[in-house]
N, C-alpha and C positions, 0 to 999 in steps of 0.2 A: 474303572477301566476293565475289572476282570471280565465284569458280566458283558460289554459290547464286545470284547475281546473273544470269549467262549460263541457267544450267537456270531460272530461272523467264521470262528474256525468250524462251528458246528454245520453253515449255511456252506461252508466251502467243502468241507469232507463230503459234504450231501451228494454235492454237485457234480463233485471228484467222479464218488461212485457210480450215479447215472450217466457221467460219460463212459465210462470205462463199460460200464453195460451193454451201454448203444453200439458201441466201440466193436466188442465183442459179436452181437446180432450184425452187422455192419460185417466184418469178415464173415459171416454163416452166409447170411445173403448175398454175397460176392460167388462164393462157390455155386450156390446154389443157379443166380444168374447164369454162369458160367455152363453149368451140365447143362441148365434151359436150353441155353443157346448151340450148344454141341449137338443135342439129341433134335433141338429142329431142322436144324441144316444138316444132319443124316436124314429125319424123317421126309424130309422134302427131297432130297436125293435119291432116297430109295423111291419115292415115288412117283420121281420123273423118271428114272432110269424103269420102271416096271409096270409105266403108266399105270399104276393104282393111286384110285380115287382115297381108298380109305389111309393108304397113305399121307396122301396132301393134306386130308383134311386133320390126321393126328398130326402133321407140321406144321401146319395153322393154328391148332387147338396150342400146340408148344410155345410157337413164339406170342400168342398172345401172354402164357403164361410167364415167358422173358419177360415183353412189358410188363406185368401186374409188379414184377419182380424188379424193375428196373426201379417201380414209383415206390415201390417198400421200398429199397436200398435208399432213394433221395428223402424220402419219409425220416427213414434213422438216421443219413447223415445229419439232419437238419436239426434231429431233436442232440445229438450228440454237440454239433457247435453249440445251440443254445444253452447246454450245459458245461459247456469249455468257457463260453464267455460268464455267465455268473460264478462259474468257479474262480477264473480269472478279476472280477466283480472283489472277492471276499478276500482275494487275496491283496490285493491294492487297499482292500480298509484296515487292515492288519498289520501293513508294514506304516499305513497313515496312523494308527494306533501307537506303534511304536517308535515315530516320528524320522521313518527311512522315506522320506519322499524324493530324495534328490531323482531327479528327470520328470518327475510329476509337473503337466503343465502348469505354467508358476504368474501368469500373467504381465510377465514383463513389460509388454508393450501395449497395456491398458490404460496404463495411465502416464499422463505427461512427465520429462524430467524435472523440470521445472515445479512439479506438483507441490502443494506446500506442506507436507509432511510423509505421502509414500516413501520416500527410500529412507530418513530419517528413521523411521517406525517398521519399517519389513512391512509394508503391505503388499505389495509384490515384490516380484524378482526372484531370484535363488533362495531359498531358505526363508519364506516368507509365509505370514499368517495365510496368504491368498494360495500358495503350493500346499499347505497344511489343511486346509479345509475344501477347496473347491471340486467339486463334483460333476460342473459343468459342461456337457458336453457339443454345445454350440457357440457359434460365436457372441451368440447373442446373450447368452443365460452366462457367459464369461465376461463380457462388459459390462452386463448389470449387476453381479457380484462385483467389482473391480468400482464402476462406478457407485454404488453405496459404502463401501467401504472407505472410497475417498472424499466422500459427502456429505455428511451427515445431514438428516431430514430434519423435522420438526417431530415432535411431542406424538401427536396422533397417528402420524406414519407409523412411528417405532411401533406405537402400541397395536398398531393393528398387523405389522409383521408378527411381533411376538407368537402373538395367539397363533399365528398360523406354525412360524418355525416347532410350537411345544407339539402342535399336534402331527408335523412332520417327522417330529424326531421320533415318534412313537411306530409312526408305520414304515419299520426294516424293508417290508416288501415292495412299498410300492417305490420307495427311493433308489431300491434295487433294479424294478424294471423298469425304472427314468432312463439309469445310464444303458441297461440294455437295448433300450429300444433302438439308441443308437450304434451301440457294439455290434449287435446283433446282425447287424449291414454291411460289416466290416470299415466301417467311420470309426474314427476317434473324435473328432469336431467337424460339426457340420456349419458351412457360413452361407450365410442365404442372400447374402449381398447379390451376388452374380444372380440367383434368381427373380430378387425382387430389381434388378435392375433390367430384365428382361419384362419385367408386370410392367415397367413405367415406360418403355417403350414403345412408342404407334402399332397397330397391328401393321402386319405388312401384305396378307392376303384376304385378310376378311372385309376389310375396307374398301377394296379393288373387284366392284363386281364382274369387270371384267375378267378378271385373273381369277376367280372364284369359277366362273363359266366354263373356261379355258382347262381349268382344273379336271372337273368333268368331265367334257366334253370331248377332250384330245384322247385321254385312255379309249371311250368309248369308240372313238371313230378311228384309233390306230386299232382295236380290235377288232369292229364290224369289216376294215381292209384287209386285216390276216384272211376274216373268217371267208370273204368272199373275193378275196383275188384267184384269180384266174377261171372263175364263174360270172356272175355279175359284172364283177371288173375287171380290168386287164390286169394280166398279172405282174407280180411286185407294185402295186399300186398302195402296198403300203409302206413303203420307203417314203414317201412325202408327209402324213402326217408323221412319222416317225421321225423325221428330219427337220418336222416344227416342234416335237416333243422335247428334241436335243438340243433346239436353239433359245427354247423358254426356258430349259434348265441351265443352258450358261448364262443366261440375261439375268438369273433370280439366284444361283448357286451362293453368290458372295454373301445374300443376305440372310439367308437358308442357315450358311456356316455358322455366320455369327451368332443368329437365334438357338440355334443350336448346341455353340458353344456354351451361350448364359447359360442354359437347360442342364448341359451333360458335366456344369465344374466340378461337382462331386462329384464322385460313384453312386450310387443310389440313395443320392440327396432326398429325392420325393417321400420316396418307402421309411425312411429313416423318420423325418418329420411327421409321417403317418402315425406310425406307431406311438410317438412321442405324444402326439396329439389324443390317440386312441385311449393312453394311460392316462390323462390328465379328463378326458372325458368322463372316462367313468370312473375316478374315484370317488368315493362316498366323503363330501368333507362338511364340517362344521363353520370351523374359522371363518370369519364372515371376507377376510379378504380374499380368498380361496375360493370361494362362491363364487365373489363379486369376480375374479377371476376366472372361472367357469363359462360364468353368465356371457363374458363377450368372446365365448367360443359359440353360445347359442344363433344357430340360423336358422330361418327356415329352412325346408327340405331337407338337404344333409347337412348331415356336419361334418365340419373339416375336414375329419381326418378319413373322410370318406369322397370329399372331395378332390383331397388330394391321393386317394386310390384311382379313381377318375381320370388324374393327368398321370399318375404313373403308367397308366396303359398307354397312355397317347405318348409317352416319354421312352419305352419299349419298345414303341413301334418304330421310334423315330429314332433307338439303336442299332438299325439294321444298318444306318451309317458307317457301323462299325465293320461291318461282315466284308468287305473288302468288292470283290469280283461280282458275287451276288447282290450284293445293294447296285452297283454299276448298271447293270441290267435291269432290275425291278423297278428302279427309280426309269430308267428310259423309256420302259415299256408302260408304266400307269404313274410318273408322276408323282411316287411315294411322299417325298422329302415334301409337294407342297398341298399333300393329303395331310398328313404328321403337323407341317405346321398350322396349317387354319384346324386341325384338332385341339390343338395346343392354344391357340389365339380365343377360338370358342369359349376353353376353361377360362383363359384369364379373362375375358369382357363379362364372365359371368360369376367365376369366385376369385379370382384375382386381387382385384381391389381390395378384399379382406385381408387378405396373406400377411400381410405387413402386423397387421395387430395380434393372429394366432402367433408370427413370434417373439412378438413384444411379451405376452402371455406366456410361452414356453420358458424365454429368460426371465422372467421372474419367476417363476414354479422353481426352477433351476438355482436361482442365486439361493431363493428361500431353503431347498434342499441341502445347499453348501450348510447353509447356516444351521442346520437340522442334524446335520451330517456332526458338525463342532459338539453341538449338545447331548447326542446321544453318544458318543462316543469319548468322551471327558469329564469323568468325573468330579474334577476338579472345577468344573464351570459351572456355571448357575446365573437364569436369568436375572438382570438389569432392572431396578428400580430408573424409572426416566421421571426424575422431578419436577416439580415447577419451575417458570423462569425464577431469576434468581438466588435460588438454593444450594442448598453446601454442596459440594462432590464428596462425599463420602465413602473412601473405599479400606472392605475390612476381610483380613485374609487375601491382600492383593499378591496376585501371581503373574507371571508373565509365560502367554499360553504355548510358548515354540518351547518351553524349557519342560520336558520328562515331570510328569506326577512326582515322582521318586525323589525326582533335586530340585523341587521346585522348595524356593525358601518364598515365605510370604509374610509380607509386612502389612499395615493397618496406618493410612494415610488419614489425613482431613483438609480439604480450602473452606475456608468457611465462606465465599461466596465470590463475588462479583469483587475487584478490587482487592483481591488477599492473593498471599502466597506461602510457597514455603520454600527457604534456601537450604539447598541440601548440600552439608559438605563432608571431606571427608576423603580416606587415603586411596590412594594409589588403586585400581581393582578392587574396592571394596563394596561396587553394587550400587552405584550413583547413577551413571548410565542405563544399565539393566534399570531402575525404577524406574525413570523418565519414559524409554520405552513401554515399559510394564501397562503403564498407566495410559499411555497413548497406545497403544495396541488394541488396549480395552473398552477405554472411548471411543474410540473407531468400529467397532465390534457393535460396543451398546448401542452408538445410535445408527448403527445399521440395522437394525432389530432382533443380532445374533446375542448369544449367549459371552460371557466374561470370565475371568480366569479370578475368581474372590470365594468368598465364604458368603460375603452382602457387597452389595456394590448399588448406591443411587446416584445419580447427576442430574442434576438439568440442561439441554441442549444448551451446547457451545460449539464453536468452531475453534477447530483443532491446527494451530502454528506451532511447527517447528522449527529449530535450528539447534542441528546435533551435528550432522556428517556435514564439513566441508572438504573441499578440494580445490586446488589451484588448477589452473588452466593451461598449460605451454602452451596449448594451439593456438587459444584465445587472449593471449598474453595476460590474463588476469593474474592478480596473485593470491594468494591466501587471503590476504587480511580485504580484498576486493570482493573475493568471494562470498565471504561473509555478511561484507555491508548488502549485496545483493539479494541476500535468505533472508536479514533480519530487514529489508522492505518488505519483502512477502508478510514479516510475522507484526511486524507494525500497519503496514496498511489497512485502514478500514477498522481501526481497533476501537472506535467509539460506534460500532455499528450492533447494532441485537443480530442473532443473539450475542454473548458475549464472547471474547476470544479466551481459548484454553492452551497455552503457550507451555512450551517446553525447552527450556535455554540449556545448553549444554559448554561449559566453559566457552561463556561470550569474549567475543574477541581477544581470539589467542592467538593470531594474527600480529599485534603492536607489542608495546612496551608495557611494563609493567604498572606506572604511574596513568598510562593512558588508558589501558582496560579496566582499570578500578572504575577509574572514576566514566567510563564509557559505559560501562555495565549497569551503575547505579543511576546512570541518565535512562538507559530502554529500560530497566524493570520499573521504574518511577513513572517514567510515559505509558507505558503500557498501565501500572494499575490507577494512574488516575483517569483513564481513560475505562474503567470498569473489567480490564480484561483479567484472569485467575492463573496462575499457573504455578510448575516449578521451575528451580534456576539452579542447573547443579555445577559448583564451584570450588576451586580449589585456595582462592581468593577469601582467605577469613574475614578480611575486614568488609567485607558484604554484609556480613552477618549484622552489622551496623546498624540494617534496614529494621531490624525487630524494635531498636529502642528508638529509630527516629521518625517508624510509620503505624507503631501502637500495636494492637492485639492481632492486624488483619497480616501482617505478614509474624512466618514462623520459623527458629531457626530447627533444624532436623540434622543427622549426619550419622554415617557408616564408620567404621574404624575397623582396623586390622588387630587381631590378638597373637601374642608370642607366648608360646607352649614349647618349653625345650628347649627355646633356641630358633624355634622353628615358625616366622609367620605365616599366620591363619586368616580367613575370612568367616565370619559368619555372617554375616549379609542382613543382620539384624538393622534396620534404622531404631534410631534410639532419639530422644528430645536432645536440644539445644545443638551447642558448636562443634565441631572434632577439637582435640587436645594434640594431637601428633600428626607427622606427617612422615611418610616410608618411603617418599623417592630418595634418600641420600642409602636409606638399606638396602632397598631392591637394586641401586649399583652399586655398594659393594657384594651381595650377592651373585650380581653377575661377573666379580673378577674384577671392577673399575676402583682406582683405590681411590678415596675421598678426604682432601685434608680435613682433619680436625677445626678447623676454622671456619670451614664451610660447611661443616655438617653443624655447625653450632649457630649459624648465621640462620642454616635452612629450618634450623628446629626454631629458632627464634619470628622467624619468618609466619611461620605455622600457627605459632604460640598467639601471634599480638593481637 
């Protein structure tokens, strides 16, 4: 972590500096503007006031030299933001380094609640692998990280993201000017929904050769009346076409707006995707899915991101909407608003219809980049071994990736395939939960084609069930133990189906009684592996552990324990082979102050023990 750490303070100090540069030049040029402009409005003074020629013309020679001075100063401001926003850039991968993400967009609302294992696993939401790695700054390249993460692919997917994410992670710069392309606009996400719902829209002027005709031909002939009323024609004889100019623009205004609207829902939606498009054009890549991603940005004539230079002009012009008083008049006098639109209608009947796939193409560049982003920046992760169907999950040096380098404890699992498990038990806090996650985080990662938090880690595709977090319902009158039958349909459904199911139980039905959750627990892990599906089941229920001598080698018993030093219980987060020996909920109350008779704390250790 030191070396991504050092390259992103070293890319941020850089950046620092050339703004503070521009920053600097930027106030020189301000004065300087300043005297330009003073010394030509004397020079022009003195030389209306002394009717001298050589005068006017040294206040002419001045204020041009204001202009020249006006487009330096926009020159520097422009190169100083772009250096504010990658310094800004380096500074957000440094606190994602040190894992201060909270407000970082987290993808909350990507995936369903119902999902069957996001909130289980943290893959979105607050404090989620998707806030910890996502780089995405569209809506689109944020759904398709969200959606892979909650999907896993098959076998050749994975392998052929890989190759792309290793060669991502290598190139700092161009991943840098992914997110700027957008920053740089002053966008944080751009959603192209509203535009691409304006492409699927009828044209409204170009299909109307009437209205086409009309377009033309009223500026023209409300001008040829300016030009020759009270000559040729009687005068003010241009009040009438002027007064069909103003009744075609309230007949077409409503629809004007609305096109208008789709167009202007961002701030500089167009320019943003430009750029984004422009980066992805020319970089030099190998990864053949990177290519093959390229390849259907290739058109003829232009390419995208020059096509959509094209409508940004026509999307400028069609801002004078904004200008208040003067669009008022310019539109009444030539028609503007339905010059702008059949500019606009023109692009999309001719590159339009493509749009949709350049950002289908940008969100995957983007998801892949998140994933790139993980890699390079984690030392602790290391590509995914994706095995054949059937094959063990093997994971060695397992870590769970939201948890700091520094505290990450890591353990060394195995399922040996289709139909096997491992029951994990074990006291109170001591890192039963954290694995389950661990392992499902990581899964989620591999077969998205990102990088994994191990020393080795192989699998072969599964589909990934949980049931970890439940919750009761007041609104929905459900209760707890409702709740649950409801998640563990999700995690049974379909479980005889390829590929196989990779299930993650977390004290199954804690909901009822105690004689009823034993025995309800060793019904779903029983259905579930004979039904082919792999997983773990973490439990505080020993006599599960049962399953080792009554289903043979495929399932294993595993478990965490607490250690006392002093006086004082400890965790070290170690999984170790076979059962727990003890159990610490009768310590952990009375450490908290609760006193516990003797009779029950001998009941609970017995309990523990059998």
């Amino acid at each position: 972590m030191t070396a991504a750490r050092d390259e992103h303070a070293r890319r941020r100090d850089s950046f620092a500096r050339e703004a503070g540069i521009q920053d600097a030049i930027g106030v020189r040029i301000s004065f300087v503007r300043l005297a330009l402009f003073g010394a030509a409005v004397l020079e022009t003074g003195i030389g209306l006031s002394r009717g001298s020629q050589a005068w006017l013309i040294g206040g002419a020679v001045t204020f041009l030299a204001f202009g020249l001075a006006v487009i330096a100063h926009a020159v520097v401001i422009r190169k100083r933001d772009r250096a504010q926003t990658r310094q800004h850039i380096h500074e957000r991968h440094l606190k994602r380094i040190e894992g201060r993400t909270q407000g970082f967009p987290n993808g909350g609302d990507l995936l369903p609640g119902e999902h069957p294992y996001a909130s289980d696993l943290d893959v979105v939401g607050p404090g989620s692998i998707y806030e910890r790695i996502s780089v995405a700054h569209t809506r689109r390249g944020a759904e398709t990280l969200a959606a892979w993460l909650g999907a896993p692919t098959d076998r050749e997917t994975v392998l052929a993201r890989q190759a792309a994410v290793r060669e991502l992670a290598k190139d700092v710069e161009l991943r840098q000017e992914l997110e700027a392309a957008v920053l740089d606009t002053g966008n944080e996400l751009l959603d192209a929904r509203p535009f691409l719902e304006l492409t699927g829209k009828p044209p409204f002027v170009i299909d109307k050769p009437w209205l086409v005709a009309l377009t033309y031909a009223m500026p023209i002939t409300f001008v040829a009346s300016v030009l020759l009323s009270g000559n040729a024609l009687p005068r003010h004889s241009w009040v009438l076409p002027l007064a069909a100019q103003a009744v075609l623009l309230w007949r077409t205004q409503h629809e004007i707006g609305v096109r208008y609207g789709l167009l202007s829902a961002r701030r500089r939606f167009v320019e943003s995707f430009a750029q984004l498009l422009r980066v992805v054009e020319s970089a030099k890549w190998e990864a053949p899915l990177l290519r093959a991603l390229q390849e259907k940005l290739r058109i003829e004539g232009k390419t995208p991101s020059a096509q959509l230079r094209d409508l940004e002009r026509w999307t400028s012009l069609f801002d004078l909407r904004t200008q208040g008083i003067a669009h008022v008049f310019i539109d009444l006098f030539l028609l503007w608003d339905l010059h702008c639109l059949a500019g606009v209608e023109r692009w999309m009947k001719r590159a339009g219809g493509r749009s949709a796939e350049w950002f289908e193409v940008l969100g995957e560049v983007e998801a892949l980049a998140s994933l790139a982003t993980m890699l390079s920046q984690d030392p602790g992760v290391v590509m995914p071994e994706i095995a054949e169907d059937g094959a063990p999950l093997v994971a060695e040096g397992l870590g769970h990736p939201l948890i700091p380098e520094e505290r990450r404890v890591r353990n060394d699992l195995r399922i040996d395939g289709p139909g096997c498990a491992l029951v994990v038990t074990g006291s109170n806090m001591a890192g039963k939960s954290t694995l389950l996650r661990a392992l499902g985080v990581d899964v989620a990662l591999a077969l998205a084609g990102g990088p994994v938090c191990a020393t080795r880690f192989s699998t072969p595709p599964v589909r990934l069930r949980a049931s970890m977090r439940i919750s009761d319902s007041v609104q929905s009158g459900a209760s707890y133990f409702q709740a649950e039958l409801i998640r563990l349909r999700t995690v049974i459904a379909e479980a005889d189906h390829p590929p196989p199911l990779l299930f993650l139980l977390d004290e199954l039905l804690r909901g009822t009684n105690a004689r009823a959750r034993h025995r309800g627990a060793r019904a779903v892990v029983k259905h579930l592996l004979a039904r082919g599906a792999m997983g773990l089941v973490a439990t505080h229920d020993v006599a599960l552990s049962e399953l080792e001598q009554e289903m043979g080698a495929c399932v294993k018993n595993v478990h965490f324990t607490d250690v006392f030093d002093g006086g004082e219980m400890t965790f070290d987060y170690r999984l170790r082979p076979g059962v727990v020996k003890t159990s610490n909920a009768l310590r952990l109350l009375q450490q908290a102050g609760i006193e516990v008779e003797a009779d029950d704390a001998l009941t609970d250790e017995a309990a523990a023990l059998r």
